[in-house]
N, C-alpha and C positions, 0 to 999 in steps of 0.2 A: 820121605819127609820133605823133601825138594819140592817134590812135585806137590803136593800136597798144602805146604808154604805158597806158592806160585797162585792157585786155583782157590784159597782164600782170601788173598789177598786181591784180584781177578772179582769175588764175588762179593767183595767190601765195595765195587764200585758200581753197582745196577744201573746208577742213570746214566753214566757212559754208555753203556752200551743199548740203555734206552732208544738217548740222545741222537746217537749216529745210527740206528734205525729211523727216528723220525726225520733226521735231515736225509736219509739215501729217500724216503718215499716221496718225502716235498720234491728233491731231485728228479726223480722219476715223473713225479707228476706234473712236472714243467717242460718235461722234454717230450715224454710221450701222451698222447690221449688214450685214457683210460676209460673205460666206462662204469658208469658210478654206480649200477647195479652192482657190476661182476666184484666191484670194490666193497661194496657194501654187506655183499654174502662172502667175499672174502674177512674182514673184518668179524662177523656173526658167527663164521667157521671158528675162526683163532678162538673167540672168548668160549663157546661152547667147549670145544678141545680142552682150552684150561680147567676150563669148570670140572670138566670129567676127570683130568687128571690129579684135582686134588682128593677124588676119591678112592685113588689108588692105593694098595697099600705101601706099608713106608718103604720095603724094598724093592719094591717095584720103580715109587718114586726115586730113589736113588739110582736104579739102573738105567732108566728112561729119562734123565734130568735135562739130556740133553735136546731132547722132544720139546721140553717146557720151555727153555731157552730160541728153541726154532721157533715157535709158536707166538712166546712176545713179543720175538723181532719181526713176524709177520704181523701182528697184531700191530704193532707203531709204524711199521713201515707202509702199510694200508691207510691208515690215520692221516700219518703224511702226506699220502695218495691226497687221500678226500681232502683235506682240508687247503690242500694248493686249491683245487679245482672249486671251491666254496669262495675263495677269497681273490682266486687269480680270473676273473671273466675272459672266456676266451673270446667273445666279439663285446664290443660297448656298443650300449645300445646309442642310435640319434636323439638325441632332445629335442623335443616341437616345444616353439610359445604359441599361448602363454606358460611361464612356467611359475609353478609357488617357490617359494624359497625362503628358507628362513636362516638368518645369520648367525653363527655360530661364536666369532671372536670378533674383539674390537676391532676398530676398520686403525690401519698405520699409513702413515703418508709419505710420499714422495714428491719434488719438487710438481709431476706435471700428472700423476693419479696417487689415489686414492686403493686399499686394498684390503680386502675380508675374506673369510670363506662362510660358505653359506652352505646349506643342506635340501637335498632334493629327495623324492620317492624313488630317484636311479642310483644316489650317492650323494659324495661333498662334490662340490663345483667352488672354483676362485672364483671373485669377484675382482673388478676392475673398474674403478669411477675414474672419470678425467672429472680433473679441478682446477682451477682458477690458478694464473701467479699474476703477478708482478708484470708481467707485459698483456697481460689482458684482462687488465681492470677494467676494461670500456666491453667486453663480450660479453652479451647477455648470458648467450647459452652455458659460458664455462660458472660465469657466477650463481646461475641458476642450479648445475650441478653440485656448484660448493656448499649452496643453501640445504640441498637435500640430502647433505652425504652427513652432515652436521646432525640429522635427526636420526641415522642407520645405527642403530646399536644392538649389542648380542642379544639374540631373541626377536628382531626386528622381521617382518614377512615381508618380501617383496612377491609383485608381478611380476615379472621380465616379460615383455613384447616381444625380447629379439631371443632369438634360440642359439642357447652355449655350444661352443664348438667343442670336440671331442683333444682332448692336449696329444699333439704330436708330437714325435722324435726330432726338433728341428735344433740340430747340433753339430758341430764340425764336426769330424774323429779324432777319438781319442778325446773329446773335451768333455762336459759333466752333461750328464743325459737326464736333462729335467722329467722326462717321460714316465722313466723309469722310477725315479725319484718318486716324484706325486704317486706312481700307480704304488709305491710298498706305504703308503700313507693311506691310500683307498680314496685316491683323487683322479679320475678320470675326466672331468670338465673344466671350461674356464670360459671368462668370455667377458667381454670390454663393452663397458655401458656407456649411454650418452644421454643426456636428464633425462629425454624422451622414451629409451627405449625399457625404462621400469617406473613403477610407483609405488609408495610406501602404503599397503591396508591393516597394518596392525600393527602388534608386537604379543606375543606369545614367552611365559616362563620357562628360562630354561630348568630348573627343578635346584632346589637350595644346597646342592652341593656343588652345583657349578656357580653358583650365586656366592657359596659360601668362599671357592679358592678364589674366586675375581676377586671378591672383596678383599682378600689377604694379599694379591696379588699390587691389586691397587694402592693399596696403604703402601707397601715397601718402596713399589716404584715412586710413589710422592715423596715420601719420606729420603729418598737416595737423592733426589733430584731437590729438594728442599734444602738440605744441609751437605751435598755435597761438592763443589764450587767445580762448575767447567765441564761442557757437555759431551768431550769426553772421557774424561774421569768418572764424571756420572753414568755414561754408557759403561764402562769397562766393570764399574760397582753393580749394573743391574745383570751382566753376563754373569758374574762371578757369584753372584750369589742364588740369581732363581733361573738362569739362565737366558735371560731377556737380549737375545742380539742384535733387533730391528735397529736400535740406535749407534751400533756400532761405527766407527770410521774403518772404509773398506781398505785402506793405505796399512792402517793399523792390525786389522785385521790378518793382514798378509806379514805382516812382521814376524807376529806371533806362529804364524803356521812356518815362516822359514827357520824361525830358530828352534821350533821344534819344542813351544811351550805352549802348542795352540787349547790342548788339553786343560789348558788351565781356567780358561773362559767358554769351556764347552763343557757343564755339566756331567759329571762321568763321578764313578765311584768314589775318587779322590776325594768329590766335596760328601757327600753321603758318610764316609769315614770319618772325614773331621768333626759332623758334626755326631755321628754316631761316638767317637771318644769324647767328644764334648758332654755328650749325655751320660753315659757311665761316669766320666769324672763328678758332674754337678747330684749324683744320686749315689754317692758315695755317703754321704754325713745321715743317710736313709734306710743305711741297710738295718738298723736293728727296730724299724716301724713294723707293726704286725702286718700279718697279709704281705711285706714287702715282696715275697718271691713272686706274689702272683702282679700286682702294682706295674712291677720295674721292666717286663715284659711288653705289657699293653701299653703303657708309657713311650718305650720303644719304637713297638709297632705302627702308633697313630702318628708319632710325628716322623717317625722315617716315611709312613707314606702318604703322608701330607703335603710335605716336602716331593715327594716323589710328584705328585701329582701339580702342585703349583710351578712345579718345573717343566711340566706337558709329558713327563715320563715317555722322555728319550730311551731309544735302545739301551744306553749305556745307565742313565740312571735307572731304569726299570733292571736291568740284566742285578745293579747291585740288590737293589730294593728286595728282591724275590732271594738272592741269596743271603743277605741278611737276616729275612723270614726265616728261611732255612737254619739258620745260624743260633737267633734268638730262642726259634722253637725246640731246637736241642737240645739247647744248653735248659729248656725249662723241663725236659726228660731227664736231663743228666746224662745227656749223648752227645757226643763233638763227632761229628761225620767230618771224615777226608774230606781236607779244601777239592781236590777234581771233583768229586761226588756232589755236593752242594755247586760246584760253578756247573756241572751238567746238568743236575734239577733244574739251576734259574733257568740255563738254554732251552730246558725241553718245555717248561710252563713259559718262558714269554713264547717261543716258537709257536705252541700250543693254541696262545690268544691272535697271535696274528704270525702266521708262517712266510709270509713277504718280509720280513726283516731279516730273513737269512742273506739277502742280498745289499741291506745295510752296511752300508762303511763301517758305520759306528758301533753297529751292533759285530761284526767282526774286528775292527780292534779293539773293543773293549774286553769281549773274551780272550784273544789271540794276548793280549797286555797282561793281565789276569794269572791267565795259566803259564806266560814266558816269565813272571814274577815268583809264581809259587813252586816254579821247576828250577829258576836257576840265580834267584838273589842270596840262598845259603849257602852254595856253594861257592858264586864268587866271593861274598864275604868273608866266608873259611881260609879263601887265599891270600888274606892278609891279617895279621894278627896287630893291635893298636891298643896299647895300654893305657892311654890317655882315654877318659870317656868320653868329652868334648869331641878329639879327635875320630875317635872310634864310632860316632854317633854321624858325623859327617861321613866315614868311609861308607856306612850300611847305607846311607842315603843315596850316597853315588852307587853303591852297589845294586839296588834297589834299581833306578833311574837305565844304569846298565844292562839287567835281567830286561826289561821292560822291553827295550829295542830288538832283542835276539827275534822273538816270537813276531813281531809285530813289522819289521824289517824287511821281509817279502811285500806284506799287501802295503806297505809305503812306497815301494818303489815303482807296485801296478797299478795303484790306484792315482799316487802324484807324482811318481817320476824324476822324487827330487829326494836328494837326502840332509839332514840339518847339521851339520858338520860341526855344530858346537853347542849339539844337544846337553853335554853332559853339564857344563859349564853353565848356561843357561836356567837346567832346571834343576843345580847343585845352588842355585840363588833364587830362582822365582817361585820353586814349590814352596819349600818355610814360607816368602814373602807372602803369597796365597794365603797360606792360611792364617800367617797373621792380619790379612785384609780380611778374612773370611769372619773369622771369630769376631774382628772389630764393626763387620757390619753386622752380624748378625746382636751386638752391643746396641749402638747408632737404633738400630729399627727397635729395639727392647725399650731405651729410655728415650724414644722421643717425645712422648708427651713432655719430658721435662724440658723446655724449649734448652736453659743453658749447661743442661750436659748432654744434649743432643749436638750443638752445635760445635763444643769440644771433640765429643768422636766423630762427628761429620769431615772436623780439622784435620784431626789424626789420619782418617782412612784415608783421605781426600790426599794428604801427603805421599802416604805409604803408596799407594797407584800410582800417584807422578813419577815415582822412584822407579819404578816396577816396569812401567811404559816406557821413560827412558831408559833404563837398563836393556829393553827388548829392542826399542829402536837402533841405539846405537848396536847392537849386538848383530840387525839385521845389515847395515850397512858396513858390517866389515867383508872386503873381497873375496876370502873362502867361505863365508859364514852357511853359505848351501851348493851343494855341491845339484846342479841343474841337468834337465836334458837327458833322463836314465830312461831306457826302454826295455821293456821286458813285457812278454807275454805269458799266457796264463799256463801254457806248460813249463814257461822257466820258473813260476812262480812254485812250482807245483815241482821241481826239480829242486827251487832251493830251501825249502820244508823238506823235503827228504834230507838233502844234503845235513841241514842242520839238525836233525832227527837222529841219523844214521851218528855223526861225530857224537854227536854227546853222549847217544847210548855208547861209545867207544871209549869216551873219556870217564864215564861215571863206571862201565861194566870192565873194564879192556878187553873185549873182543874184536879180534882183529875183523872179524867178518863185518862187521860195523864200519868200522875204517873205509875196506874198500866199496861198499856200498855208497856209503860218504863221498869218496873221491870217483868213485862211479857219476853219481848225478851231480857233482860240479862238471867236471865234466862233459857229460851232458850238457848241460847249460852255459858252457863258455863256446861248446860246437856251435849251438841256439842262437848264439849271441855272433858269432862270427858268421854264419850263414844271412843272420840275418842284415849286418852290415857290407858283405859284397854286394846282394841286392840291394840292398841302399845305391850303393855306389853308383849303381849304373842305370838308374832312376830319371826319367821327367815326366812329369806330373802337373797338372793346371788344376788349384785349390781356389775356388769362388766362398770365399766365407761366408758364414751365416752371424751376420754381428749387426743389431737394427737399425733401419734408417741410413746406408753408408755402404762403402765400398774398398773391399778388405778382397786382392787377390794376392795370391800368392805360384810363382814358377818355379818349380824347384827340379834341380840339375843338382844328380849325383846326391852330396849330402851338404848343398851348398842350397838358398832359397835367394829368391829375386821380386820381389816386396813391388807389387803394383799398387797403385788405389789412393785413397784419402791420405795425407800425411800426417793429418791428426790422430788418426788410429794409431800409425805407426811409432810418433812420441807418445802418447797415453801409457805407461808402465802395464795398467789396471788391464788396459784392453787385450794390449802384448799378449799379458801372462794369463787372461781368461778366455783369450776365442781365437787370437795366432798358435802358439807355444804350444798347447795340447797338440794339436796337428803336427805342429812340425817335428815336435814329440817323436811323436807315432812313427814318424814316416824315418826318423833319421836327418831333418834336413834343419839345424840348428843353425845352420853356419850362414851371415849373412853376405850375399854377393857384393850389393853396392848400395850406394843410397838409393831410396825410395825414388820412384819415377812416380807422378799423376798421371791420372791417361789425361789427354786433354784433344787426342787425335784417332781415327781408326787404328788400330795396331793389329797387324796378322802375326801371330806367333806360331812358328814353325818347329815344330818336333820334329823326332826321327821317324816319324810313319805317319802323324795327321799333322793337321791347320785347325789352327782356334782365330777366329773374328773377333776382335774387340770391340762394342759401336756404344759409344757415349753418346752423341746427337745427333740426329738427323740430318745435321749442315756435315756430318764426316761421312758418309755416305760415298763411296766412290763414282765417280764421275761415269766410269765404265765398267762393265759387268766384269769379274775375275774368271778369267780363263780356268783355272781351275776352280772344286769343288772346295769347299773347305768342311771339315767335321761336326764343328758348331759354332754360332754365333753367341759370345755373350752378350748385354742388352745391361751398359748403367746408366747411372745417371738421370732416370726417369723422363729420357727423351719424347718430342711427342711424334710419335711414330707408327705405321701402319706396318704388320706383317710381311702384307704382302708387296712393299716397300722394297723392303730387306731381300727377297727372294727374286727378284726383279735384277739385281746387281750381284748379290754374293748367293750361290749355292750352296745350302745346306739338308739337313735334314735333321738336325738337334738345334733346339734354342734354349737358353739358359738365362733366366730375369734374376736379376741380384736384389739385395735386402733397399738399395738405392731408391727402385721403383716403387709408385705409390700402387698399393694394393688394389684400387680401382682398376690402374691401368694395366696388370698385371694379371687380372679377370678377364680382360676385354682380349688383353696376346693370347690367353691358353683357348681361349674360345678363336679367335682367329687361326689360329694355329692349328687346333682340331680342322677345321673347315680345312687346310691346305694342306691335312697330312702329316704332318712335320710333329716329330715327338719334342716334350718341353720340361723343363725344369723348375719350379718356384722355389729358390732357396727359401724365402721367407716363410713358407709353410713345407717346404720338404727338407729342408738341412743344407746342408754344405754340398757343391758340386764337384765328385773327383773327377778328373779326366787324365789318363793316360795315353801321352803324347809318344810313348816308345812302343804301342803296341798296333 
């Protein structure tokens, strides 16, 4: 009967087991090349074998069920195969101009470009317009740009004369890999225009359901920004309700991700529930309308995925949307399928449409939040019993809040390296707050046409955000408020999911074998963690960052760093926390030596086994050739200099151009440079330079 219980319960959850067939073959088919034949008669094998198997008879079926089971998971795990290899190109092709191109979303601006994407016969490609400011009112060519980017809208055809460059991995390590990024988007191109290098020959329809969410899309964002006082307040109202973050403040921004309520302005299931009870509530005074069961469904469905779609249906809002579908469609059978069951359907159909979102942030905390929710917010709440409803209504919240972290607790620490030390507190006040802004704008956009109670809830919401913002700000600047600087790799990641796998089945079963499994891969992962801080220790390393236009190096000894370059990078918070800190992350080296030096002179810096050359300008140039060889030259400050200059005086055979140098002159070194032999580096198009001064 045990067994029996066990293997029912086992076959209550099919898309599980789906699921993790289709994610081992994506895996599979990322790692290895497969051939799409042998894949394709693989695939053709499984469903044949099925087909014949249902003509078995029933005891046979029964005795063989486990054939049928092999077969599906061949069957999705081949799917997985193929459809990596459909969506993932293993070479991008080059782009020649002229090219066509037609614009796909509104162009958004920035102080010194302009930015769209646009769609080509190879794929989507970025767009990039330089435009006009305030210190070049007198330049034709930029105002000439500004005239033409004014006419670019969605549906727009351009020419291009000049040919998109392919997006490379130019990223420090450990920092965010735009590459990557763009390519689970199915964005391979970019490229930076100048009025000259395109012209506008038409405008083409994009088809009246992309016409139909602009338009809805447009209305709200006018509407928020109409009646809601203070640009950003108004940014924080278009996050929070359709997802709109271009207008975000990036200061602010970063508040919200340290206290660990970033979730709240990044579209995810959270708003989809609100407004999903929102809808069940307002179709209550309805239920005894004829036809109602069949109504309250399709009612549902259009505007959960309305919404899903005027949000750009994100991993996280698409992951809800599809198990919602799941949800609503049951419940109009009269069948409630297991929460895992329904969260592995959504995984297996978004996977399905686009299988690069497996490598999604968002699309794994969203699930990873999900299922650390539906596994362990009853149980903590059981551990406190609260007679007060008021009271007891707050504890399941924090309980709730608390579940959430467990599951989701590994990929925060690999993916940001930071943990938010007053999560609970934070979103035990900004979740409700949320939804009372949420409700209230989704009010705000219903009665705007009435100009004066438009502008009453404009009031209200407009309040409730200032609350909200201040409550996070001040929250970010308290001194524990995030605990910084955690490194862990992906086998410890992958240790502490067991870890916390292993305990809980021990605490919910009591099986001791869980336990020490449990304390096995802790374990494990404190060995991980101390191996990998002795190397640390005994570390130096020369980091040439990749951060535009400027000069960001970094020496680091031991688990201590020695901060060269621009001093402006060095005070910027912004800059710190997005193109130094990931690196120093990575490597262990948090700890700063002393203040910042500028180069402002040659500098030989000496390792325990190479020489690195520093040369800012031509005038630092040493007078007499260095007796010894050095390992590499770096090259800042966009000196104007010859190659073969450089080799005349200091012997090398590595050159390394920083983000400082202008891109022209940068073309003119690697080509000089070829001619004399001498292997070279472009941070600006190749990433961050490591060098290893201890080996």
């Amino acid at each position: 009967m045990r067994t029996q219980f066990k293997e029912q319960a086992w076959y209550q959850l099919p898309f599980i087991r789906i699921c993790l067939a289709l994610i081992a073959g994506i895996l599979l088919g990322d790692i290895f090349l497969f051939s799409t034949i042998v894949v394709a008669y693989t695939m053709l094998f499984a469903a044949i074998a099925l087909l014949l198997f249902n003509v078995l008879p029933t005891k046979k079926k029964y005795s063989y069920q486990w054939l049928a089971g092999l077969l599906i998971h061949l069957l999705f795990t081949a799917i997985g195969i193929l459809l990596i290899e459909i969506h993932q190109p293993k070479k991008i092709a080059q782009l020649q101009a002229p090219l066509l191109v037609r614009v796909l979303e509104p162009i958004t601006y920035t102080p010194k470009t302009a930015k769209t994407l646009g769609l080509t016969q190879n794929g989507k490609i970025i767009l990039y317009f330089r435009r006009s400011n305030h210190n070049e009112a007198g330049n034709k060519l930029a105002n000439q740009s500004s005239n033409q980017i004014q006419f670019i809208q969605p549906g727009t055809q351009l020419i291009l004369r000049k040919a998109p460059d392919t997006i490379t991995a130019t990223s420090n390590p450990g920092g965010f890999n735009f590459k990557q990024y763009a390519a689970a988007q199915k964005i391979y191109y970019q490229t930076y225009l100048q009025p000259n290098d395109f012209i506008i020959v038409g405008k083409e329809s994009l088809g009246w359901r992309y016409q139909f969410i602009e338009t809805i899309k447009t209305y709200v964002l006018k509407t928020l920004n109409q009646y809601i006082a203070g640009n950003q307040t108004a940014a924080v109202a278009e996050a929070l309700l359709i997802g709109y973050k271009k207008n975000l403040d990036k200061e602010l921004l970063q508040a919200y991700s340290s206290t660990g309520v970033v979730h709240i302005i990044a579209i995810s299931g959270l708003h989809l529930g609100m407004i999903y009870g929102l809808l069940l509530f307002l179709m209550k005074p309805f239920k005894r309308i004829r036809y109602f069961h069949w109504i309250k469904p399709i009612v549902l469905l259009v505007v959960i995925w309305i919404f899903t779609l005027l949000t750009g249906a994100s991993p996280s809002i698409l992951r809800s949307a599809v198990m919602f579908t799941f949800i609503i469609l049951g419940e109009q059978q009269g069948r409630t399928a297991p929460i895992y069951n329904s969260l592995a359907a959504s995984a297996a159909c978004v996977l399905l449409y686009n299988p690069l979102l497996l490598w999604d942030i968002g699309f794994q905390l969203s699930y990873a939040a999900v299922a650390s929710i539906a596994s362990f917010s009853i149980p903590i709440t059981k551990q406190l019993y609260i007679q007060n409803k008021l009271l007891r209504t707050c504890w399941e919240l924090s309980a709730v809040t608390m579940a959430a972290q467990i599951l989701t607790l590994p990929l925060l620490l690999f993916y940001f390296h930071q943990f938010p030390n007053l999560f609970l507190f934070t979103n035990f006040i900004a979740v409700p707050l949320s939804g009372i802004i949420l409700y209230a704008e989704i009010i705000l956009v219903t009665v705007a046409p009435i100009h004066s109670l438009a502008t009453l809830a404009g009031k209200i919401t407009g309040i409730l955000i200032q609350w909200m913002n201040q409550l996070i700000e001040n929250a970010s600047h308290i001194p524990f408020a995030v605990t910084h600087f955690i490194q862990i790799n992906l086998f410890q990641t992958i240790c502490l999911y067991c870890c916390i796998i292993a305990i809980s089945h021990w605490l919910f079963k009591k099986k001791t074998s869980s336990l020490l499994i449990g304390i096995f891969c802790f374990g494990l992962f404190t060995c991980m963690d101390a191996i990998s801080k002795i190397s640390a220790a005994h570390q130096q390393k020369l980091i040439v960052y990749y951060l535009p236009k400027t000069t960001a190096i970094d020496l680091f000894e031991g688990q201590t760093h020695h901060y060269l370059g621009n001093p402006t990078v060095y005070n910027n918070p912004l800059w710190v926390n997005n193109y130094l800190n990931p690196t120093r992350t990575k490597y262990r080296a948090a700890i700063p030596n002393e203040k910042p030096i500028q180069l402002q002179a040659p500098q030989l810096l000496v390792g325990a086994a190479k020489k690195v050359f520093i040369l800012r300008s031509s005038k630092n140039l040493p007078l007499q050739p260095y007796p010894d060889s050095v390992h590499a030259v770096v090259i800042t400050g966009n000196p104007s200099i010859h190659m073969s200059e450089i080799v005349q005086v200091v012997k090398t055979n590595q050159l390394v151009f920083d983000c400082s140098n202008a891109m022209w002159k940068i073309e003119r070194w690697k080509k000089e440079a070829e001619h004399l032999h001498l292997r070279h580096h472009s941070v600006p198009q190749e990433g961050a330079f490591v060098f290893d001064l201890s080996k």
